[in-house]
Every structure is written in C-alpha cells, then in structure tokens.
C-alpha positions in Angstrom: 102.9 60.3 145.6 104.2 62.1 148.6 107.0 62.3 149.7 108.3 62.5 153.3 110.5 65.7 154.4 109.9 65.9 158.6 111.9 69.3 158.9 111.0 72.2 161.3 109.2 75.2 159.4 108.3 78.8 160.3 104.8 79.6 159.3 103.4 83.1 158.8 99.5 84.1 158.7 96.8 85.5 159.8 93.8 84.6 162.1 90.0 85.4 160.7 87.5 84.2 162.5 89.0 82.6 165.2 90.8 80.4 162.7 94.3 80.9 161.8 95.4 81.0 158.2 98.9 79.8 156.9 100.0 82.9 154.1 103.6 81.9 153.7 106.1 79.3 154.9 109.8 79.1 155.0 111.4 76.1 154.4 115.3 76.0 154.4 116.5 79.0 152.8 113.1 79.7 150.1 109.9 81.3 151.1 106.9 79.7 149.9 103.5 81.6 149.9 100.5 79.7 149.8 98.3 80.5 147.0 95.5 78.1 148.3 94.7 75.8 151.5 93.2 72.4 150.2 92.7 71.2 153.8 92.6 72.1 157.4 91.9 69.5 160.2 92.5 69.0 163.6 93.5 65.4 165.2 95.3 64.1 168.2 98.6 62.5 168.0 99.6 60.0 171.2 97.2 62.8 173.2 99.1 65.7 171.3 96.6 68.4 169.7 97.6 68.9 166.4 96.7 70.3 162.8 97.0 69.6 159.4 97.2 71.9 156.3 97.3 70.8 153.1 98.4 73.5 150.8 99.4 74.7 146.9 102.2 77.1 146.4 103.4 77.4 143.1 101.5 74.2 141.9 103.4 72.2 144.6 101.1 70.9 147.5 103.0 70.4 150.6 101.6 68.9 153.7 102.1 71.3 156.7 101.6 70.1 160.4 101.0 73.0 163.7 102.0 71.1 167.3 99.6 72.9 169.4 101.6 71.8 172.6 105.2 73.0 171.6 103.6 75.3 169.1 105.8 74.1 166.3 105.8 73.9 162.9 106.4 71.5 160.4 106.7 70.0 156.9 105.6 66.7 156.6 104.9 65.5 152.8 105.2 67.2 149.6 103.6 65.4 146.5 105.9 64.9 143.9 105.0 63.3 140.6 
C-alpha cells in the first residue's frame, strides 16, 4: 500500500524530446536516482497544472508530483509492503 509522505523534493533530469525526465531526487538528506519511470501524466488540480511520476529506485516506487505553477517539487506516496 502507499504511504503518504507530502514533503518538498528537489528533482534533477533531463529534457528529451520536449519531455523532461526525472534522473535523481533528493529527499531529506539521501539521494535517490531513479532506475525506471513507471508513469508520467499530466492532470489539473483545483485549475493547477500538474504532473505525476511514478518511479522505482532501488526497488522502492515513490510517487513524485511537478507544480507547473510554483514549479515545485514533491513526494507524495511511497509503496511500502
């Protein structure tokens, strides 16, 4: 099940064609890097652009969410077992 975290993130990665792609995150004082992105999709919170990633690092999957407004990043879910 997942879990619910809510903490600000920095996010670091690239853009290839015209789509950015989340390489690493850091959350609190570890660096994560993402070894695979099991989703990417845009939706609209209250009117707020947003996007969601879905990604594996280290056999973890952690739900990360991009603010297109205040460009922010952050950590939403990670699945625990």
């Amino acid at each position: 099940m997942y879990q619910t975290i809510n903490e600000q993130i920095i996010v670091a990665g690239v853009y290839q064609t015209h789509k950015f792609i989340p390489k690493k995150f850091k959350w609190g004082e570890k660096t994560y890097l993402v070894d695979e992105i099991t989703l990417s999709s845009d939706f609209k919170d209250g009117g707020v652009r947003k996007r969601a990633y879905s990604v594996v690092s280290s056999g973890n999957v952690f739900r990360l969410e991009f603010n297109r407004e205040t460009e922010g990043w952050w950590l939403r879910e990670i699945w625990v077992e």
